[in-house]
C-alpha positions as CSV (number, residue, x, y, z in Angstrom):
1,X,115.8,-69.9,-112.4
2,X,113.0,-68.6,-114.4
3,X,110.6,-67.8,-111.5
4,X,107.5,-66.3,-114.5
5,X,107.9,-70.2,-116.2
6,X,103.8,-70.8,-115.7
7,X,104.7,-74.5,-114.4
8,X,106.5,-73.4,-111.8
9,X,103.5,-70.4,-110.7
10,X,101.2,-73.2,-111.2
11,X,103.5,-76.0,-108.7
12,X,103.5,-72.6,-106.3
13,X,99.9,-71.9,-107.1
14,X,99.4,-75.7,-105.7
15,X,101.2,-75.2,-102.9
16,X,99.1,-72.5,-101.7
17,X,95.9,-74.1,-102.8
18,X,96.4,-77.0,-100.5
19,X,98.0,-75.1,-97.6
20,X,94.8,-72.4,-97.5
21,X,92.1,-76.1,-97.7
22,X,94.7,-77.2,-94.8
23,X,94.4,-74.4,-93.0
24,X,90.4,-73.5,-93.4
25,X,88.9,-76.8,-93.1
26,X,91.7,-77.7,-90.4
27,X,88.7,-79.0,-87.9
28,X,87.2,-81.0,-91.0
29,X,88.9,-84.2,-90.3
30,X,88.1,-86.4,-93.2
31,X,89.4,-84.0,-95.7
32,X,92.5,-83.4,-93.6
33,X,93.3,-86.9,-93.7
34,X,92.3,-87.0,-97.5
35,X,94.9,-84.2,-98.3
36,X,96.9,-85.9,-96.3
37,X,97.1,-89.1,-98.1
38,X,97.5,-86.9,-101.5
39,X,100.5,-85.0,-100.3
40,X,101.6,-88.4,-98.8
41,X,101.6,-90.3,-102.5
42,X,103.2,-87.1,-103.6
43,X,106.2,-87.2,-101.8
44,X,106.3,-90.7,-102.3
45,X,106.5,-90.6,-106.0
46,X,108.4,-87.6,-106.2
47,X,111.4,-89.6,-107.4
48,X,109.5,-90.7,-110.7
49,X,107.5,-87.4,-111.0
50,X,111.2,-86.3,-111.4
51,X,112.2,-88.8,-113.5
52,X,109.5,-88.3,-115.9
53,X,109.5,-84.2,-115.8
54,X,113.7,-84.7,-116.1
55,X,112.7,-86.8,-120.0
56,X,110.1,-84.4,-120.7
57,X,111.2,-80.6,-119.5
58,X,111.2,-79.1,-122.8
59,X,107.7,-80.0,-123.9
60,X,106.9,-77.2,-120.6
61,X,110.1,-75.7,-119.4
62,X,112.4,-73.6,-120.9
63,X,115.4,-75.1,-119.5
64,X,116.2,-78.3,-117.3
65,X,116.1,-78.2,-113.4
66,X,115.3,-81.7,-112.7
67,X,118.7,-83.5,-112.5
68,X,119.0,-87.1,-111.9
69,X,120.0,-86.1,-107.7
70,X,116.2,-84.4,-107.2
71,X,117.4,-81.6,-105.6
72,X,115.3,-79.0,-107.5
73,X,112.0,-81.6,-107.3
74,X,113.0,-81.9,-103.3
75,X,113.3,-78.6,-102.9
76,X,111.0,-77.0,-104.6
77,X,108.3,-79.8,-104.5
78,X,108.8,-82.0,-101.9
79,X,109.8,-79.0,-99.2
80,X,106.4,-77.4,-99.6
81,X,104.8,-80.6,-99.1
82,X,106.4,-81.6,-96.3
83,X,106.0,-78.6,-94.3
84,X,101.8,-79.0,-95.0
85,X,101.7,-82.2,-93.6
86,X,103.9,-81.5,-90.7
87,X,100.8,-78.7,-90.1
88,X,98.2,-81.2,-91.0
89,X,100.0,-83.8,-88.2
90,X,100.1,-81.1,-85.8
91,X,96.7,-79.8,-86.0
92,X,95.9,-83.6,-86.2
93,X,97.3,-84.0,-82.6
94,X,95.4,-81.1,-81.6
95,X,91.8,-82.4,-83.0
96,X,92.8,-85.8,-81.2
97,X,93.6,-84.0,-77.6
98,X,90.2,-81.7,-77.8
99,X,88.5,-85.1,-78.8
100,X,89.9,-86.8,-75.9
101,X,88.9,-84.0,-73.6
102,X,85.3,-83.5,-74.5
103,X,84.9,-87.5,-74.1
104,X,86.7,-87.5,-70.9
105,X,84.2,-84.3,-69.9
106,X,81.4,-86.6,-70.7
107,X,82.3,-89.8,-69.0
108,X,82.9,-87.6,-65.8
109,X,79.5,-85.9,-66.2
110,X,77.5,-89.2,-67.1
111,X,79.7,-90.8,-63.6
112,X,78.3,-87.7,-61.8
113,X,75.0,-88.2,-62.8
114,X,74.7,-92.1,-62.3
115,X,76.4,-91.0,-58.6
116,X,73.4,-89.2,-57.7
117,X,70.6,-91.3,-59.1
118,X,72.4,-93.7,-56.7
119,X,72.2,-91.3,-53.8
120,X,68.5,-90.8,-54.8
C-alpha cells in the first residue's frame, strides 16, 4: 500500500474533516443529523463507490486495491465512517437525555409554581 497516493491522503483527509465538524459542532443538532445522513448514504453505496473506483483505479491510483470482495473500500472507507456515526449516535443520545432533563426541570418548576399560586 502506497500510503503518499494523494487519493488515499485525500479519503484520510475526509475522514478527519468530518470527524473534527462531528466533534465541534457536536451540540449543533441539525448539522449532526445532516452528516449523519451523508455518512449514512456513504456506507450505503459503498458497494458501487467500489465498483466504479475497481473499473476506474488507474485513471487515479497507481495500482488496484479495490477487489470485487470490498475489503480495502470496507476497511479503509467504510471503517472510518462507521466509527463517526457510532460518535454522532452517541453524542445524539446524550443531546436527547440533557433535552429530556431540562424539559422535565421545567415542567417541575412550572408544577411548583402553579402549586403556589394555588395556595395563594
Amino acid at each position: 500500500m502506497n500510503w503518499t497516493e494523494p487519493w488515499l491522503r485525500a479519503l484520510m483527509g475526509f475522514h478527519c474533516l468530518l470527524f473534527l465538524v462531528a466533534i465541534v459542532w457536536r451540540k449543533n443538532v441539525d448539522l449532526q443529523m445532516a452528516v449523519l445522513g451523508v455518512v449514512s448514504i456513504l456506507v450505503f453505496c459503498s458497494e458501487q463507490i467500489n465498483a466504479l473506483a475497481g473499473e476506474n483505479w488507474h485513471s487515479f491510483s497507481t495500482q488496484n486495491y479495490f477487489d470485487e470482495h470490498g475489503a480495502f473500500a470496507g476497511a479503509l472507507f467504510c471503517a472510518p465512517l462507521l466509527c463517526i456515526a457510532f460518535f454522532q449516535l452517541i453524542n445524539l443520545l446524550v443531546l436527547a437525555g440533557s433535552a429530556l432533563i431540562t424539559a422535565k426541570r421545567l415542567q417541575l418548576s412550572k408544577k411548583i409554581s402553579d402549586d403556589k399560586k394555588k395556595k395563594k
